[in-house]
N, C-alpha and C positions, 0 to 999 in steps of 0.2 A: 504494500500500500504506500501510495506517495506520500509528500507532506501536504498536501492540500486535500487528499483523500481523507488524514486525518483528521487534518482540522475542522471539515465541514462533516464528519459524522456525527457531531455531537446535536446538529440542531434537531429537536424534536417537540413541536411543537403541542400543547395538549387543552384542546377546548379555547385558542389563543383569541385576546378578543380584535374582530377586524371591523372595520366600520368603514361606510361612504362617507364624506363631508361634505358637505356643496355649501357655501358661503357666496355672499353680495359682498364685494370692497367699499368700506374698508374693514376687514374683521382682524382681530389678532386673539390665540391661542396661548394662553401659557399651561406648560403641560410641567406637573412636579407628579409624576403619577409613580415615578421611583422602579419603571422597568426597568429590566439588566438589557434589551434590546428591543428597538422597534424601526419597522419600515415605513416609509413613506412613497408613496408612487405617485404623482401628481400627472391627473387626466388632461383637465382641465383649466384654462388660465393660469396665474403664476402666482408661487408662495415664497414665501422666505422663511430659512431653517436657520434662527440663531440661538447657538446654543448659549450658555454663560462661558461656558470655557474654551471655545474656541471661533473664529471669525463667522460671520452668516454667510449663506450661500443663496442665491437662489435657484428656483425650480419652475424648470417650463413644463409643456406636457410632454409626457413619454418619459424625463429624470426620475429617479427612484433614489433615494436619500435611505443611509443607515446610519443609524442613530446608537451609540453604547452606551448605559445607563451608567451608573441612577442618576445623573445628576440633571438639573432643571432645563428646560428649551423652552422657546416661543416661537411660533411657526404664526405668520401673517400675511398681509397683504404689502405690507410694505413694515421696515426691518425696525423706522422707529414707531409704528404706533403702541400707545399703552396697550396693555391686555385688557377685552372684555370679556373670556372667560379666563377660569380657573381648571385645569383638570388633574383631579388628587388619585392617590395610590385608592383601585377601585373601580376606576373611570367614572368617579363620583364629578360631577360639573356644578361649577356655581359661579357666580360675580367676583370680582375681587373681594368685595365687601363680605361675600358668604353666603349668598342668596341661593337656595337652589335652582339650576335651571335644566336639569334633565329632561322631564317631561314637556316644558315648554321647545325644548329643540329637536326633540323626536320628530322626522319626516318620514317614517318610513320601517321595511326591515333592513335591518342594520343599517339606516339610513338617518342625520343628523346634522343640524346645521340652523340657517335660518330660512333658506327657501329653496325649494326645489327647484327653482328658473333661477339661482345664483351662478354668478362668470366663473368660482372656481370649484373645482371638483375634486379631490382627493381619497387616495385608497391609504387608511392607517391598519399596519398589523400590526400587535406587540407581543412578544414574547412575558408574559406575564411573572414566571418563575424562576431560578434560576440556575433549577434543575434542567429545564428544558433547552441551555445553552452553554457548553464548556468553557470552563477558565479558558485554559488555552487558545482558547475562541475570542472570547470579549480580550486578551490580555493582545490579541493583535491588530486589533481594529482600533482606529483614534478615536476620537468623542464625536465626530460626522464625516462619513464617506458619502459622496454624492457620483452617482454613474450619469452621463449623461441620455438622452431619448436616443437611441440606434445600436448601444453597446452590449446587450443585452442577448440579441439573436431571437431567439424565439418570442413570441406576442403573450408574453405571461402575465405583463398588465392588463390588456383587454381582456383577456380570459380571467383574470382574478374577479377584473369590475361588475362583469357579466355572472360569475356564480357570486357572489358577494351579496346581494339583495335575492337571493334566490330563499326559500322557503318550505324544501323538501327531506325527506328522510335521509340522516346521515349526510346532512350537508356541513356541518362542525366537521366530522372527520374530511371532506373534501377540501374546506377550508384550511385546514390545520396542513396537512398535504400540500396544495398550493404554497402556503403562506413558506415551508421549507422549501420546499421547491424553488421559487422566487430567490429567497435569503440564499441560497445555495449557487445560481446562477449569478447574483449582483458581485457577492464574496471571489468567484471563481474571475471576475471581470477584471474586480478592482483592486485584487491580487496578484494578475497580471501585468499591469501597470508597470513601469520602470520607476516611478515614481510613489509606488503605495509605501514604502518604507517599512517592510518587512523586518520580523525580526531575522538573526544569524544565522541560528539554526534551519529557517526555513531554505535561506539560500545556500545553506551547504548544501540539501538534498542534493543539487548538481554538480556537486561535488566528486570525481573516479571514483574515491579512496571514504571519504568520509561519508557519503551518502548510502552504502549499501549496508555502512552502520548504523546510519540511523534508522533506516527502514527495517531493519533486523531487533533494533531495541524496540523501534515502534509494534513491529508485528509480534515479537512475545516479551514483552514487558516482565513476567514470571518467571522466564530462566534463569538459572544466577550463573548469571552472566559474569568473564574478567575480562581484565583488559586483555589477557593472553589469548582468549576464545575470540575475542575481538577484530584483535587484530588478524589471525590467524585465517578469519573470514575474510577480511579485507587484502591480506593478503602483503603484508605488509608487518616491517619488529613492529613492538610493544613500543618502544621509544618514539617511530616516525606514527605511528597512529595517535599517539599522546599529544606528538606536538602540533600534528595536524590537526586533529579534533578539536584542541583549545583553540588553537587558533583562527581555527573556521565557527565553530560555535560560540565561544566565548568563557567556557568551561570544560573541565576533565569529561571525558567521558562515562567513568562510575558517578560523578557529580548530575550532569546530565540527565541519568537515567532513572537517581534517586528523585529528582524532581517530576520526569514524567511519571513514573509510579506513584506519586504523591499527586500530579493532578488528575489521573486518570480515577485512586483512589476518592478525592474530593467529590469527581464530576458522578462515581457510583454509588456514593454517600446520598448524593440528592437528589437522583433518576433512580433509586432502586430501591428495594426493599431488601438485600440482602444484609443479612449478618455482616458486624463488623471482622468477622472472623473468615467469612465468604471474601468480603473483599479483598482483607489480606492477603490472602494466599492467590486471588486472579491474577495481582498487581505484583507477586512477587516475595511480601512479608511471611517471615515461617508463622505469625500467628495475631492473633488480634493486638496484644502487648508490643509489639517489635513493630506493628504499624503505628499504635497510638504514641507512642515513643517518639518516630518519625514524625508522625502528621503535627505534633502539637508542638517540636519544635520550628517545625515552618510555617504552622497556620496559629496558631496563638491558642488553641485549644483542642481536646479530645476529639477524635473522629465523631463520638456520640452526641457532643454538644457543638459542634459542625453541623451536625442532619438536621437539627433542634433547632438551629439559628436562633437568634437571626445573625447576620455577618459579625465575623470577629472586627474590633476597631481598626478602621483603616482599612477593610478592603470591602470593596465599590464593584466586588464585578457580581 
């Protein structure tokens, strides 16, 4: 499996909530809803995605915008008007001031806004949990990736917009589907890029020497692995792989591996239901103790008060 294989296995979306917007300018959006990920596809006329932490962008039709949480956005008509709503952790909606206005902007199924004959039109998906999407994942994406309308290839937008107001059996699971599917597509675009600014590790995968190691740690995580088995794959002493490895990754390679087995362990802490003791041993650890060991000196607390959350201090993904 590639590095990009990996990285987009994680999205699993589960009951995600998606909605139409159609808005009249001038509207503005401020959204503290505190997801770990959400899309934006803009149909219709132009929107502006400015986050707090990093520069606004705008959005014509066909642009699709990702967005990595938690932290707050305003999405409008134009980049300085105030916010006249509020959208909180919930997708609870109100005024600045606090006033409910849910029911007052319902147009529809899954449809919402102020008029249904408004110039712009927008498709929102968010990843609501953050089980449903890998560290590894959110820790490579900046605070907004925008693709622009053609980069895409296949018509995922129209087809999202067209089942999105639809109203049939098992249409959440079609949703949830799309909605990765989409994310999976934009990721696969904007990670091509020369310019996405990847991490190290990602661009060794291209690597003779280094890349058939990582794809070997990636693909069994669980073996216990040495550097000498290591190298011995690659084909290459235990010294040139050592030095190659840091120096293409940015770290040893048993350093490396202890951390993918710690996100991998993280990411089935919060998509699964297995034993702490189950994960252990997927990921590598001889037992529930020798992972909590591990996990709590790089995440700040127990594997079990991990699954428990809510996030340890300081981390946002």
């Amino acid at each position: 499996m590639d590095a990009l294989a990996h990285l987009l296995d994680g999205p699993r979306a589960r009951r995600a909530f998606l909605m139409r917007s159609i808005f009249t300018p001038p509207w503005s959006l401020r959204v503290e809803d505190r997801a770990p990920l959400t899309l934006l596809a803009q149909v219709e006329g132009e929107a502006w995605v400015v986050p707090d932490e990093a520069p606004a962008e705008r959005l014509g039709p066909g642009d699709v915008a990702v967005l990595r949480g938690p932290g707050p956005y305003t999405v409008a008509a134009d980049p300085g008007l105030p916010p006249r709503v509020v959208i909180h952790a919930g997708q609870r909606c109100t005024t600045p001031a606090g006033e409910p206005l849910g029911d007052a902007m319902r147009l529809g199924v899954r449809t919402w806004g102020d008029s249904l004959d408004g110039a712009t039109t927008m498709l929102t998906g968010t990843y609501q949990m953050r089980g449903e999407v890998s560290r590894r994942l959110l820790d490579v994406l900046p605070a907004l990736a925008v693709l622009p309308a053609g980069a895409l290839g296949p018509p995922l937008v129209p087809l999202l917009r067209d089942e999105i107001v639809k109203d049939e059996p098992g249409q959440e699971a079609v949703l949830d589907r799309l909605l990765d599917l989409l994310l999976i597509t934009v990721l696969r675009a904007w990670l091509s890029r020369p310019q996405a600014g990847v991490p190290s590790w990602y661009r060794a995968h291209a690597d003779p020497v280094v890349g058939p190691v990582l794809r070997e740690l990636h693909r069994e995580p669980a073996r216990p692995w040495t550097v000498a088995a290591l190298a011995e794959h690659a084909g290459v002493s235990r010294a040139a792989l050592a030095r190659r490895f840091t120096g293409l990754v940015g770290e040893p390679p048993m350093a490396y591996l202890t951390g993918w087995r710690l996100a991998l362990a993280a990411d089935l802490l919060r998509g699964t239901d297995a034993t702490v003791a189950a994960v252990a041993r997927q990921v590598g650890y001889g037992g529930a103790f020798a992972l909590s060991v591990a996990f709590k000196r790089v995440h700040g607390v127990s594997p079990r008060e991990y699954r428990r959350g809510p996030e340890p201090a300081g981390d946002d993904s």
